[in-house]
PASEBA-1860 file (N, C-alpha, C; in nm, 3 decimals):
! residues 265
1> XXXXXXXX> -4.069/-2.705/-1.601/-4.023/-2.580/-1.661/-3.872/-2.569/-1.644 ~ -3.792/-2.509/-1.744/-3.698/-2.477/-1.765/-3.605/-2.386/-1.626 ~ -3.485/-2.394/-1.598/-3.462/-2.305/-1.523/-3.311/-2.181/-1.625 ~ -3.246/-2.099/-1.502/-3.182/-1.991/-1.594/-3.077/-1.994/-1.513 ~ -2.910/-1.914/-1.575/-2.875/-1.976/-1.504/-2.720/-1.847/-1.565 ~ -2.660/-1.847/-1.414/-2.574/-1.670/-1.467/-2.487/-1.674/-1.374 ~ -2.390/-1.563/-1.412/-2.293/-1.529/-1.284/-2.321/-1.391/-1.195 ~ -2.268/-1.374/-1.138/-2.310/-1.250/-1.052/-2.200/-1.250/-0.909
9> XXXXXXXX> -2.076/-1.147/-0.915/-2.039/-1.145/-0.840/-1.959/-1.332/-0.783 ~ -1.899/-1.420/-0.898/-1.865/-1.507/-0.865/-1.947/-1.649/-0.831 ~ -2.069/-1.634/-0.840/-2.198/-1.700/-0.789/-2.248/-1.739/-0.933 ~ -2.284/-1.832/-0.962/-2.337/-1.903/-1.034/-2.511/-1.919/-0.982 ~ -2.645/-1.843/-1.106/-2.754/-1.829/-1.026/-2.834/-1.913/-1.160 ~ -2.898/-2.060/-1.089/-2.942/-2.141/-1.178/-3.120/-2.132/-1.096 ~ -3.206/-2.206/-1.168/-3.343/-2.220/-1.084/-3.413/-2.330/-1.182 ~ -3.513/-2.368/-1.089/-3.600/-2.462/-1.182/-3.747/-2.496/-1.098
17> XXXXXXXX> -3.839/-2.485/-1.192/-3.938/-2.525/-1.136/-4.046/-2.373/-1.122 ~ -3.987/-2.266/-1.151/-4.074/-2.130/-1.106/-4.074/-2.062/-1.186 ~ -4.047/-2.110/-1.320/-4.091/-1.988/-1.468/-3.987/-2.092/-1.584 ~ -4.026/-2.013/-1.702/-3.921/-2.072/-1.774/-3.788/-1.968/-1.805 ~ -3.731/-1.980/-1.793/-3.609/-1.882/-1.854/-3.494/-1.906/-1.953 ~ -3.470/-1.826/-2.010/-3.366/-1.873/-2.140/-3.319/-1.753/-2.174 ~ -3.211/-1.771/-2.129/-3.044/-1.675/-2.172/-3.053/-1.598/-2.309 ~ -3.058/-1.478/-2.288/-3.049/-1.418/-2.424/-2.895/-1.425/-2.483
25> XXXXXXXX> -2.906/-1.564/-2.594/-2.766/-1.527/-2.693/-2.839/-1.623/-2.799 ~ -2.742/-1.655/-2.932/-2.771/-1.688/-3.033/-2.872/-1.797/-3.033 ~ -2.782/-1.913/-3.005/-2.845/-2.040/-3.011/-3.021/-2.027/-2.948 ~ -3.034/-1.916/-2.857/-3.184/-1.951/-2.807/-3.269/-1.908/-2.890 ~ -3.197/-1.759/-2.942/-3.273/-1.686/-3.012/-3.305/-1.782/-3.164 ~ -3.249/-1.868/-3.173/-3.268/-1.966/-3.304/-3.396/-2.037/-3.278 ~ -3.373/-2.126/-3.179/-3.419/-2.227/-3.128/-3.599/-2.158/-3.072 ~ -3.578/-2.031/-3.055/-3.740/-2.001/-3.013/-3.791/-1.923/-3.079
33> XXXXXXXX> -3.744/-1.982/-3.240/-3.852/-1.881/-3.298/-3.998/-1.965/-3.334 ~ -3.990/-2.024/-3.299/-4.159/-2.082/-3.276/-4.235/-2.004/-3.170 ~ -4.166/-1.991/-3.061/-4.220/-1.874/-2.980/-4.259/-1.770/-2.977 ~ -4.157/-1.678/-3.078/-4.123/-1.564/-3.109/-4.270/-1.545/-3.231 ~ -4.286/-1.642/-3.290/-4.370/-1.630/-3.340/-4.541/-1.620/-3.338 ~ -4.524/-1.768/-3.225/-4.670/-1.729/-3.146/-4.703/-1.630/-3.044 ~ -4.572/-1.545/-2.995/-4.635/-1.406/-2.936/-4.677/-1.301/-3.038 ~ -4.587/-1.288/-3.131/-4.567/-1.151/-3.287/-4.723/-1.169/-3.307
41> XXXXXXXX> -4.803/-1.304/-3.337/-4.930/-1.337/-3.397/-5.032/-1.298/-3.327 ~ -5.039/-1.363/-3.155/-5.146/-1.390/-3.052/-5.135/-1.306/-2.977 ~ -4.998/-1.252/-2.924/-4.961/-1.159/-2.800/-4.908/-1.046/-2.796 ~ -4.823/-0.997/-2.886/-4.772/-0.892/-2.892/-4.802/-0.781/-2.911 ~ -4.950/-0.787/-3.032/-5.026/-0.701/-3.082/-5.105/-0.612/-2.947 ~ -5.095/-0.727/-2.845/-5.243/-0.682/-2.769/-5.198/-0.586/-2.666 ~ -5.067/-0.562/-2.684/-4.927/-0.450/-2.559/-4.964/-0.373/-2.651 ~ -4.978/-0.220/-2.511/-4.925/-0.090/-2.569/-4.817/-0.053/-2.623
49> XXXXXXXX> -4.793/0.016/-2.672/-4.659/0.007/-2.747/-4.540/0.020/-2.637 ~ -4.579/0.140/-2.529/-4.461/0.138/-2.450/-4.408/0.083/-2.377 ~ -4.565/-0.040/-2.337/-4.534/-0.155/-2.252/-4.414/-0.251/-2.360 ~ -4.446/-0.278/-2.433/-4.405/-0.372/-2.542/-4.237/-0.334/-2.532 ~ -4.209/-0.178/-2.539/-4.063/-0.145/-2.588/-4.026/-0.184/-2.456 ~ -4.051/-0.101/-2.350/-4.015/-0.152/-2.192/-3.986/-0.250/-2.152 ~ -4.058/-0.317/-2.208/-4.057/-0.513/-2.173/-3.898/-0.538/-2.246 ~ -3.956/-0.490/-2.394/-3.784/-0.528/-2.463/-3.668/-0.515/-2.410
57> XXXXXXXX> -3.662/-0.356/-2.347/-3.563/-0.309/-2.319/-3.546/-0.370/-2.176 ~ -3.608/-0.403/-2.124/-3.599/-0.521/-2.000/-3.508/-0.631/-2.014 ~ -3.598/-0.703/-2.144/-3.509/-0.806/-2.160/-3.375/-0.816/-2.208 ~ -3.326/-0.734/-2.236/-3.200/-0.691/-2.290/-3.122/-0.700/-2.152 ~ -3.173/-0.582/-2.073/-3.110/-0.561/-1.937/-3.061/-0.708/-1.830 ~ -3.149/-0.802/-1.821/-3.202/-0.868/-1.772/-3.095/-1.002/-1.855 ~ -3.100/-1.002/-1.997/-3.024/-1.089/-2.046/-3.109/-1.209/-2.080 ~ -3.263/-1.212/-2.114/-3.342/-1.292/-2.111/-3.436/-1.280/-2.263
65> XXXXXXXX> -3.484/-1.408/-2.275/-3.540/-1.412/-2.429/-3.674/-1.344/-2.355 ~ -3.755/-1.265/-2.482/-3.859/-1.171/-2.454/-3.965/-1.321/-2.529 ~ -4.004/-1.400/-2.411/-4.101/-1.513/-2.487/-4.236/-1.516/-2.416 ~ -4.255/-1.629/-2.356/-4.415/-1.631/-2.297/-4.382/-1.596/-2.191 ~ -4.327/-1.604/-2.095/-4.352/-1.576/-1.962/-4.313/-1.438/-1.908 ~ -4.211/-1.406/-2.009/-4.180/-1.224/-1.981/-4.336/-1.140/-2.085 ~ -4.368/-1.196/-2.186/-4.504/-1.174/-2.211/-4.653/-1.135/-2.163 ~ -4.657/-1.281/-2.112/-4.790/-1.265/-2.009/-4.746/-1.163/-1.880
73> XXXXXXXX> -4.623/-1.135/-1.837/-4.612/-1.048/-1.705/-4.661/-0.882/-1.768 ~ -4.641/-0.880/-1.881/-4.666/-0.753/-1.989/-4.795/-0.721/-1.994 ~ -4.859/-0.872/-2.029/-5.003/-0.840/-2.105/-5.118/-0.806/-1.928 ~ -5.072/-0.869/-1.806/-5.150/-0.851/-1.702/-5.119/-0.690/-1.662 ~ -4.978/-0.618/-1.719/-4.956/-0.525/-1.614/-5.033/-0.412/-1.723 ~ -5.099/-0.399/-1.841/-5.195/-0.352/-1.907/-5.307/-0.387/-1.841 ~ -5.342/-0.492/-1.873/-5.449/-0.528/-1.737/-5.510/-0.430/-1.652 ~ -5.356/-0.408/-1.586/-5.371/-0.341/-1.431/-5.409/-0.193/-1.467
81> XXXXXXXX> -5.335/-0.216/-1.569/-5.357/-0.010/-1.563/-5.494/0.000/-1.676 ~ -5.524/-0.065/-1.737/-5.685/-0.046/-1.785/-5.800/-0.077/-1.665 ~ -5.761/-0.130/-1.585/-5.888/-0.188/-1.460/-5.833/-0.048/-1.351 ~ -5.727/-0.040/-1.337/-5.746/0.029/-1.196/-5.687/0.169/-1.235 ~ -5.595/0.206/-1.333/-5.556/0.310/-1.346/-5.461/0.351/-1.366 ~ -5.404/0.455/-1.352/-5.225/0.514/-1.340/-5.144/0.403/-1.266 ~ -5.077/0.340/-1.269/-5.007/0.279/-1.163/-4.890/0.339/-1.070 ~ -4.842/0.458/-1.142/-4.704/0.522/-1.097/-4.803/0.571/-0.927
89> XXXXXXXX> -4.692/0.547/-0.842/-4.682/0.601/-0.727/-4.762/0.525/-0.616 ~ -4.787/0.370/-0.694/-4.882/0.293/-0.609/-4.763/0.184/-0.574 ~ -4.763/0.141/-0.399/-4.721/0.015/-0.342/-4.813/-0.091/-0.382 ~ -4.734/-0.189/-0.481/-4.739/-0.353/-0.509/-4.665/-0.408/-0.384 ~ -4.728/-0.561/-0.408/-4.691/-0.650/-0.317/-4.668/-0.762/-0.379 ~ -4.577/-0.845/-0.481/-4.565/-0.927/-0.527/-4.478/-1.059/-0.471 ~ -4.623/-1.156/-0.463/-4.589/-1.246/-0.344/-4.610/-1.430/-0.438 ~ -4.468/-1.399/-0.470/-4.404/-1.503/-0.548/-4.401/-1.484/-0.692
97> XXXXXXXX> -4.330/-1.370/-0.731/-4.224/-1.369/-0.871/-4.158/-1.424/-0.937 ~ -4.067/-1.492/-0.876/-3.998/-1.606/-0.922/-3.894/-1.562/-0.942 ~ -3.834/-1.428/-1.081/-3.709/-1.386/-1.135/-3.745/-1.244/-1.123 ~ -3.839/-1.222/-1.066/-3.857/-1.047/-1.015/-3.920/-1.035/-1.170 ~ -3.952/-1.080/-1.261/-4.020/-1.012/-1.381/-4.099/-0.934/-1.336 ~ -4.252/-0.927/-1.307/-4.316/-0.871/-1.316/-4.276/-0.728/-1.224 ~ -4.224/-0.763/-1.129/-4.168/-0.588/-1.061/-4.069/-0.509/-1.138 ~ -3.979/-0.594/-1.227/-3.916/-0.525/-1.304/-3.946/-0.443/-1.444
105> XXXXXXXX> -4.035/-0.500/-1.505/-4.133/-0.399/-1.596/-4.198/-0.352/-1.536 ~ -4.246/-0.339/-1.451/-4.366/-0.270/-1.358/-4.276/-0.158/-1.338 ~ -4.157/-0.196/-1.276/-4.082/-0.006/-1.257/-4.060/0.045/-1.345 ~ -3.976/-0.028/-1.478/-3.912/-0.031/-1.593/-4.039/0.079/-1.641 ~ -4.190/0.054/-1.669/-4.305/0.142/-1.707/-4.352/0.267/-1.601 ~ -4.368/0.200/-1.478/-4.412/0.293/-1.434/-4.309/0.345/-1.290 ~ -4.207/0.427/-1.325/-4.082/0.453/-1.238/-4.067/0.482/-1.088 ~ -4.249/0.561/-1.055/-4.264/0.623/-0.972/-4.321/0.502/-0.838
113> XXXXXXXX> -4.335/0.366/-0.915/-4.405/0.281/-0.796/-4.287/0.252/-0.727 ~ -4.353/0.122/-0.652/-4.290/0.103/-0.512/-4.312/-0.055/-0.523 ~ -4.234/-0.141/-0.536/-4.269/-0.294/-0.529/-4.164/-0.388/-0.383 ~ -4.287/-0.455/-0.353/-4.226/-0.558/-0.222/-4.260/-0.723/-0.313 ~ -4.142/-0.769/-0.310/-4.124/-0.941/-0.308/-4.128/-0.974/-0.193 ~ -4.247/-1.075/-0.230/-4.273/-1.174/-0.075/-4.224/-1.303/-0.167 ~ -4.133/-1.429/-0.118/-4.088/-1.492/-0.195/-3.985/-1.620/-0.091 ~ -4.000/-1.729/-0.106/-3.902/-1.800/-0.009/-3.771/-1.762/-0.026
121> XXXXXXXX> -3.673/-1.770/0.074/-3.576/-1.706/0.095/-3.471/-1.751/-0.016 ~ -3.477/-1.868/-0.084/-3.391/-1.926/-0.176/-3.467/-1.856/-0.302 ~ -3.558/-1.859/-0.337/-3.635/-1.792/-0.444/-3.588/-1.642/-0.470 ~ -3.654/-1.607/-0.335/-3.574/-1.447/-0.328/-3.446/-1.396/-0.368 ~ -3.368/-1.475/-0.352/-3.261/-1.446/-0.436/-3.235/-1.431/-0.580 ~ -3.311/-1.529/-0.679/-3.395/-1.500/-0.815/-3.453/-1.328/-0.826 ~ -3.503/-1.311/-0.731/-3.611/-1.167/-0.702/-3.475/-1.023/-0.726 ~ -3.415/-1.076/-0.611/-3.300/-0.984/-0.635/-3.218/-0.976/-0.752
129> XXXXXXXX> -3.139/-1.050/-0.753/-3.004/-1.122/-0.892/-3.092/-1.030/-0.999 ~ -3.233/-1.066/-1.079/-3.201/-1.004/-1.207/-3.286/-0.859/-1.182 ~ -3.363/-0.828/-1.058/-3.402/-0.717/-1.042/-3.309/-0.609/-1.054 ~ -3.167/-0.649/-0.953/-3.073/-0.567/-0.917/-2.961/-0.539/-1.057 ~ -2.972/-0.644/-1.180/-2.962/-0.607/-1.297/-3.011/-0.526/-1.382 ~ -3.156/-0.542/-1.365/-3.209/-0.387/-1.462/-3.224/-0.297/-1.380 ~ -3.188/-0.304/-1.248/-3.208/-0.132/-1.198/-3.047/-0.149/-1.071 ~ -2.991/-0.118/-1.110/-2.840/-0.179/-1.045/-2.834/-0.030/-0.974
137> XXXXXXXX> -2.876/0.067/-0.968/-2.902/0.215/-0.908/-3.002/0.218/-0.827 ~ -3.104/0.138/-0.849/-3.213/0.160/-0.725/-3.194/0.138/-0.603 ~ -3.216/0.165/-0.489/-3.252/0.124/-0.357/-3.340/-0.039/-0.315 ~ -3.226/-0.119/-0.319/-3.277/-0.300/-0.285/-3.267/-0.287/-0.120 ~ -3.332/-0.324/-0.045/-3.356/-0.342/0.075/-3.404/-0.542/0.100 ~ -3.318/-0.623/0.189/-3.385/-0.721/0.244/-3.442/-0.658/0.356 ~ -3.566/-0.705/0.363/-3.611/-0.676/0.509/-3.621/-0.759/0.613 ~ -3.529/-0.705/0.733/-3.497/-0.789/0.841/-3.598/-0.740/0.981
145> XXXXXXXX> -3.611/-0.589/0.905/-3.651/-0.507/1.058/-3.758/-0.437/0.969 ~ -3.834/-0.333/1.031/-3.986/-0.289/0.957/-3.925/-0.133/0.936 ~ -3.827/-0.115/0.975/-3.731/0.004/0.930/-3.641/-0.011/0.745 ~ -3.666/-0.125/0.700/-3.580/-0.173/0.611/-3.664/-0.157/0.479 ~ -3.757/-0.117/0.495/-3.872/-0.092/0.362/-3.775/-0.007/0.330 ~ -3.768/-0.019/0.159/-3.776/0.104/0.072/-3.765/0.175/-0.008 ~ -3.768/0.277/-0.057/-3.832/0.328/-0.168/-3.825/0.285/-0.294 ~ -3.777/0.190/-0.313/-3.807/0.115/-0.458/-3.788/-0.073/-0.467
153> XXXXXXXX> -3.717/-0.117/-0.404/-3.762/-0.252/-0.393/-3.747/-0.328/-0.241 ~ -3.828/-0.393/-0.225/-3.804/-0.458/-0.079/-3.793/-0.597/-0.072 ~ -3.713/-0.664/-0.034/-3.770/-0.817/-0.025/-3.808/-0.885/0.110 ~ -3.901/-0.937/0.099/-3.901/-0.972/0.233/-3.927/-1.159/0.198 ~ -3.876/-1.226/0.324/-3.886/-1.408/0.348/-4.067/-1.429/0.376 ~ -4.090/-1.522/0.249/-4.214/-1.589/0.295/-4.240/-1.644/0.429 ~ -4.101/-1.719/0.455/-4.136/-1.739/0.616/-4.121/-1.642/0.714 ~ -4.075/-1.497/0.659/-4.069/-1.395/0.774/-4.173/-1.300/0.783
161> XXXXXXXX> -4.255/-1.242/0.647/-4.368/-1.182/0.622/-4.446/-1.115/0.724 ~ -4.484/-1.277/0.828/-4.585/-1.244/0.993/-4.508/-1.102/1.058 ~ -4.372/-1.109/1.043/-4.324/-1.047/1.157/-4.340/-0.852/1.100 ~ -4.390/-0.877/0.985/-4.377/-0.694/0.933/-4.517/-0.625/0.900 ~ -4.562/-0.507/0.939/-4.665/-0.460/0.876/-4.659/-0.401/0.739 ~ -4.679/-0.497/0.625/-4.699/-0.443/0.501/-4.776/-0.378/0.458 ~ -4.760/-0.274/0.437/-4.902/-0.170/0.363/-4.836/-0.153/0.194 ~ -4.934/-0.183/0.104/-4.942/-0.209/-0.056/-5.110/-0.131/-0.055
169> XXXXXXXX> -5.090/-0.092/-0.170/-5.190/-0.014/-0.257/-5.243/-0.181/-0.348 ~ -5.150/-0.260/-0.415/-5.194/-0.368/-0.461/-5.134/-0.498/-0.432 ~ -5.187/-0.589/-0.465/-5.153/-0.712/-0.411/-5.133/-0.779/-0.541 ~ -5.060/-0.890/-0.554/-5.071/-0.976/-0.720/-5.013/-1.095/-0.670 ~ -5.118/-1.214/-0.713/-5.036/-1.329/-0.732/-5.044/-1.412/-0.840 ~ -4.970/-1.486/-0.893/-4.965/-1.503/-1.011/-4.902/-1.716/-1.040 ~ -4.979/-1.780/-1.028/-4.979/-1.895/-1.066/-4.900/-1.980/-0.938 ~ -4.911/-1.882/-0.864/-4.788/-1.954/-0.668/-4.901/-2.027/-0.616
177> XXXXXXXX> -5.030/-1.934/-0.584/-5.159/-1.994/-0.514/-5.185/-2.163/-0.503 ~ -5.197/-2.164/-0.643/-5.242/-2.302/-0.700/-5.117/-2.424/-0.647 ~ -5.036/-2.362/-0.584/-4.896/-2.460/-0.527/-4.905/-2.452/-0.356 ~ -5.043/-2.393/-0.297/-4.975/-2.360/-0.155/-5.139/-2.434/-0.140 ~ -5.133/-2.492/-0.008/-5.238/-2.510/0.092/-5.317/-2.437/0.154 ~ -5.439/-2.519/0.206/-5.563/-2.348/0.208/-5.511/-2.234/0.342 ~ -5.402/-2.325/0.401/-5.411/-2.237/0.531/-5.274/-2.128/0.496 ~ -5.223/-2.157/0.396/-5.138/-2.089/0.356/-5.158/-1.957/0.246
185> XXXXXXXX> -5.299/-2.022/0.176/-5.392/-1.914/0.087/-5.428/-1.865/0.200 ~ -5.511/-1.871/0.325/-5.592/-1.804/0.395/-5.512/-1.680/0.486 ~ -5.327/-1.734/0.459/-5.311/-1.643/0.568/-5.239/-1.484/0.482 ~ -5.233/-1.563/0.359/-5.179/-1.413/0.207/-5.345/-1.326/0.209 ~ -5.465/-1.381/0.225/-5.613/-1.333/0.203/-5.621/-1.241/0.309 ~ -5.553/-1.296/0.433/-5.551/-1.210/0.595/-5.436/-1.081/0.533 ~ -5.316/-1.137/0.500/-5.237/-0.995/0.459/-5.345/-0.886/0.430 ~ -5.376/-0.932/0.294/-5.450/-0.857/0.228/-5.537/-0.765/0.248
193> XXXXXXXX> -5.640/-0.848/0.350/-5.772/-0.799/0.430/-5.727/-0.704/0.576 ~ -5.586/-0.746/0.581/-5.541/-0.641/0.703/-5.483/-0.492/0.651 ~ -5.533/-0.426/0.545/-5.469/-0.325/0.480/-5.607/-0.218/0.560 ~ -5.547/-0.104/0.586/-5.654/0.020/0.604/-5.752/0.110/0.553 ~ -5.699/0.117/0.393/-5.774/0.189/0.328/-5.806/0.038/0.221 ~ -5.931/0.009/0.113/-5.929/0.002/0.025/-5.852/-0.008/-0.072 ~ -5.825/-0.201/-0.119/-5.687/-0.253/-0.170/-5.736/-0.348/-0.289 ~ -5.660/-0.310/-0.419/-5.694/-0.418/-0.509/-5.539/-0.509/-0.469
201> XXXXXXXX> -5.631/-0.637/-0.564/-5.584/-0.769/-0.505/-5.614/-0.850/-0.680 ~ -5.520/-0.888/-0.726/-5.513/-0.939/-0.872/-5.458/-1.095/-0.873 ~ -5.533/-1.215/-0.915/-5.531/-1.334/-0.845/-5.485/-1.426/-0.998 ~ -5.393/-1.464/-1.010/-5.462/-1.547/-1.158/-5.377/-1.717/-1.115 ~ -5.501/-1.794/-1.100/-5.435/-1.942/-1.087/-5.527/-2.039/-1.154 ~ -5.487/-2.163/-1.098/-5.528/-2.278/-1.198/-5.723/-2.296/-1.141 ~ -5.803/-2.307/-1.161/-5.910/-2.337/-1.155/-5.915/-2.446/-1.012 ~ -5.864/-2.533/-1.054/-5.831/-2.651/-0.975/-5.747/-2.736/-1.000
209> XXXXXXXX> -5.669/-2.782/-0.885/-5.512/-2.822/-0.870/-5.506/-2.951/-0.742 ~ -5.463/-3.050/-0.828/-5.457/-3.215/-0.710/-5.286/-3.112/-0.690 ~ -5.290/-3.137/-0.524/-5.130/-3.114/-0.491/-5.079/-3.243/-0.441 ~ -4.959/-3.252/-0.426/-4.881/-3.332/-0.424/-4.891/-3.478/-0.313 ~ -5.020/-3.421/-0.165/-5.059/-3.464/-0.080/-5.211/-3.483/-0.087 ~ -5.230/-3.529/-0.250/-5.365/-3.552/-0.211/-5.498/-3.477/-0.200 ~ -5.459/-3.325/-0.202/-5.572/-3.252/-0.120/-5.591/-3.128/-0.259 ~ -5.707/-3.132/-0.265/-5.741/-3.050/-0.398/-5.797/-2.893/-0.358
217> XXXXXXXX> -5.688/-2.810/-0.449/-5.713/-2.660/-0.426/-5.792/-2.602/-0.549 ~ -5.892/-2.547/-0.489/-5.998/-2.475/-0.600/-6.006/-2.321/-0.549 ~ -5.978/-2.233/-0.696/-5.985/-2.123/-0.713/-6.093/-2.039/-0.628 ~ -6.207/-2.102/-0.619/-6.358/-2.061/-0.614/-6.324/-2.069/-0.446 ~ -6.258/-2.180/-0.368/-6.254/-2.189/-0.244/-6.151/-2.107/-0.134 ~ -6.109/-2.031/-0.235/-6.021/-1.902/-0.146/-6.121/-1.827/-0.120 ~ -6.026/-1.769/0.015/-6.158/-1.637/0.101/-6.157/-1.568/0.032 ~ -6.305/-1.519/-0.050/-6.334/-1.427/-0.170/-6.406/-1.353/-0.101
225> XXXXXXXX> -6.477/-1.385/0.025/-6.582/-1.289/0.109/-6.546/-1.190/0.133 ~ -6.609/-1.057/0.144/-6.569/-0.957/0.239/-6.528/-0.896/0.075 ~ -6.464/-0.927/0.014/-6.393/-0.863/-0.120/-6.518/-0.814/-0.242 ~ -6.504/-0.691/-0.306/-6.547/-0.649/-0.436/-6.520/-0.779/-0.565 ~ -6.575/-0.830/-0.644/-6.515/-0.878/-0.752/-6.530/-0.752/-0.870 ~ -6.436/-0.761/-0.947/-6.423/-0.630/-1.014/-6.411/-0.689/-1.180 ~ -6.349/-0.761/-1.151/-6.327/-0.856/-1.318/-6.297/-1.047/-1.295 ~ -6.349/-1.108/-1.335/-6.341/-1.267/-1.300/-6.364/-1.360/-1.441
233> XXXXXXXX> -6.257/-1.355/-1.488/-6.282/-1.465/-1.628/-6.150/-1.586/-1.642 ~ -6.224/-1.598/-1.736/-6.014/-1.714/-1.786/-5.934/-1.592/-1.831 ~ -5.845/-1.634/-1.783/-5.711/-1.538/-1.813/-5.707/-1.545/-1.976 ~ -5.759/-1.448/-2.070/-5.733/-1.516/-2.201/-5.590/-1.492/-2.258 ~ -5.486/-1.493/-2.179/-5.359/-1.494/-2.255/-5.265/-1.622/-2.179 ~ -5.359/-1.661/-2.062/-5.315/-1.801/-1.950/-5.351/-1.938/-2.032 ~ -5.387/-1.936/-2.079/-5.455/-2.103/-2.112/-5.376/-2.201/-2.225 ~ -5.278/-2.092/-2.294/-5.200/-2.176/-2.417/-5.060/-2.098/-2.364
241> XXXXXXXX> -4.904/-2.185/-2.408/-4.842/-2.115/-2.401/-4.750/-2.184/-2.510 ~ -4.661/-2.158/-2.561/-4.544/-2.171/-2.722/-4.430/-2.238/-2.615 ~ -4.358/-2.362/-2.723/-4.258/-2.443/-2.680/-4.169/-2.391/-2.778 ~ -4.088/-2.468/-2.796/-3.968/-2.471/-2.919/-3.969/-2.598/-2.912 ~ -4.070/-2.697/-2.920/-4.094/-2.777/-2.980/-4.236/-2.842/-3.058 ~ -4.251/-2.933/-3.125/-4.402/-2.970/-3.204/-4.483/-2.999/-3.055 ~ -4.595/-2.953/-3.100/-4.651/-2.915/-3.166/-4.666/-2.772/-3.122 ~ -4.598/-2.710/-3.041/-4.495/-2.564/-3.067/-4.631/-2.501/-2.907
249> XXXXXXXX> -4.750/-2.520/-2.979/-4.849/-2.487/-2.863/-4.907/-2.548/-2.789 ~ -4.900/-2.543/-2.639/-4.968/-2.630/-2.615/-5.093/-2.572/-2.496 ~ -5.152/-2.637/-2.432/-5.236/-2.589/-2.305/-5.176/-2.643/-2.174 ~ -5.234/-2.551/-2.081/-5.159/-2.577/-1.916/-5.279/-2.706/-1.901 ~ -5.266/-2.777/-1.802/-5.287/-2.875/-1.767/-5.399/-2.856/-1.716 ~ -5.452/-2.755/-1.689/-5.617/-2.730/-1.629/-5.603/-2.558/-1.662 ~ -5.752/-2.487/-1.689/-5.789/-2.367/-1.732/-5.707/-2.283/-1.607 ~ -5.744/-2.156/-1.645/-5.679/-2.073/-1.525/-5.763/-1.948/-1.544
257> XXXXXXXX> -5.780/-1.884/-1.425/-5.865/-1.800/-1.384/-5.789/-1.685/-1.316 ~ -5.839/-1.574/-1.391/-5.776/-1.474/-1.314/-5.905/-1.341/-1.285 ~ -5.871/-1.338/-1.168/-6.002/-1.203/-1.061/-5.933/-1.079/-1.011 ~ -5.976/-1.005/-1.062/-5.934/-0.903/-0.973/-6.030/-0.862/-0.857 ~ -6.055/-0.805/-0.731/-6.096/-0.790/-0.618/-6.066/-0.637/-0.588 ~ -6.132/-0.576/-0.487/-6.134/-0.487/-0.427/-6.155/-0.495/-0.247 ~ -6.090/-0.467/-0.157/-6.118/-0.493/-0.033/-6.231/-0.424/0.017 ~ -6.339/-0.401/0.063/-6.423/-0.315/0.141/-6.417/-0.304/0.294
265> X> -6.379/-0.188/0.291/-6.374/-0.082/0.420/-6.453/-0.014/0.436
END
C-alpha cells in the first residue's frame, strides 16, 4: 500500500504500509477516477447523506482523496450507529488507525464523542499530524500519565497502553489484528474484557492470515468467549477494493470478516 506524505511545522510526514493515502491535488484527482468511480457505483450510495458530506468535508480538511479507504471508515461508522445507536457522547478506543481516519469522521459526525488512539509510537504520529488538521481547536493529549486523558482526543503508545486504565464505551479494530500474534490479540481481548459496565467491541480482519514467522492467525481463534456476538458476516464493503490501475478492482488476498460483540457483565 501506498504511503502519504506532508509538511507540518517543518517536518516532512510520509508512511507506508498502514492504509493507502493520496494527496488531494490535480494529478490524483485525474489519476483516480477509476476509483472515484467504483465508490459513486458500489459505495457511496450506501452513506447517509450526512455521513457522506462529513466524510467530504474531512477530506478537504485533511487534504486527502475521498477513495476506498476514507470510504470503508464511512461505510463501518453507519454500521455503528445502525447496530448500536446514537454514537455522540460515547468513549471509542481506536487501536490502530493508521492516519486517525476513522476518529476523525467519527468526531467530524458525531461532535459530542470522545476517541483514544492506541497506535505504535511512530504510527501515532500519523494519528496526530492529520487528526490535529481537521480539528486544529480540539484538545490532543499524548498520554504519559492517567491524568492526560482528554476530552476529545487521546493518544496513547501501543507499547505503553499496560500502564493506563482505559475505560471506552467502544472498542474498534480494523484490519491491525490480522498483523499481530495471538498473545498480542489476547492481551487487546483482556483490555476489552477489563471494562466495568457492558462494552461493544467491533472487529473486522482477514479470516486467516500466514504471518511473516510462519504461524497462522485465524479470526475464529481470538478470545470470542465470555462475549455477546451481535452481528458476524463478511464485511460486504471489505472484500474488493478500486486501484487506478487495470483491472481497476481487485480482491484482498483472503475474505475478511467483520463481528461485532458485546461484553457480558
Amino acid at each position: 500500500m501506498g504511503g502519504g506524505g506532508n509538511f507540518h511545522n517543518g517536518l516532512e510526514i510520509k508512511g507506508e504500509g498502514f492504509g493507502d493515502f493520496k494527496k488531494l491535488n490535480l494529478i490524483n484527482l485525474i489519476a483516480c477516477i477509476p476509483i472515484f468511480i467504483y465508490c459513486a457505483t458500489r459505495l457511496w450510495p450506501k452513506l447517509k447523506v450526512n455521513t457522506f458530506l462529513k466524510t467530504m468535508i474531512y477530506s478537504l480538511k485533511s487534504k486527502q482523496i475521498f477513495g476506498y479507504d476514507v470510504t470503508r471508515m464511512a461505510l463501518t461508522i453507519d454500521f455503528l450507529e445502525k447496530n448500536i445507536g446514537n454514537l455522540d457522547l460515547k468513549k471509542f478506543c481506536l487501536i490502530g488507525d493508521g492516519y486517525g481516519r476513522f476518529g476523525s469522521i467519527l468526531k467530524a459526525i458525531y461532535t459530542a464523542c470522545y476517541v483514544i488512539y492506541i497506535n505504535f509510537g511512530r504510527t501515532l504520529v500519523f494519528d496526530y499530524y492529520y487528526t490535529s488538521k481537521v480539528f486544529p481547536k480540539s484538545n490532543h493529549q499524548l498520554v504519559r500519565t492517567q491524568s492526560k486523558f482528554s476530552d476529545d482526543f487521546a493518544y496513547v503508545e501501543a507499547e505503553r497502553y499496560r500502564e493506563y486504565k482505559i475505560k471506552a464505551d467502544v472498542f474498534i479494530n480494523i484490519a491491525s489484528m490480522q498483523e499481530m500474534n495471538m498473545k498480542t490479540i489476547n492481551d487487546y481481548f483482556a483490555l476489552v474484557n477489563s471494562q466495568a459496565l457492558p462494552t461493544y467491541f467491533y472487529c473486522a480482519n482477514r479470516i486467516s492470515k500466514n504471518l511473516p514467522d510462519g504461524s497462522i492467525i485465524n479470526f475464529n481463534d481470538y478470545p470470542w468467549s465470555g462475549m455477546k456476538i451481535l452481528i458476524d458476516e463478511l464485511c460486504p464493503w471489505h472484500q474488493k477494493f478500486s486501484t487506478i490501475k487495470p483491472p481497476f478492482v481487485r480482491r484482498f488476498d483472503g475474505p475478511l470478516q467483520h463481528r461485532l460483540v458485546i461484553t457480558q457483565k
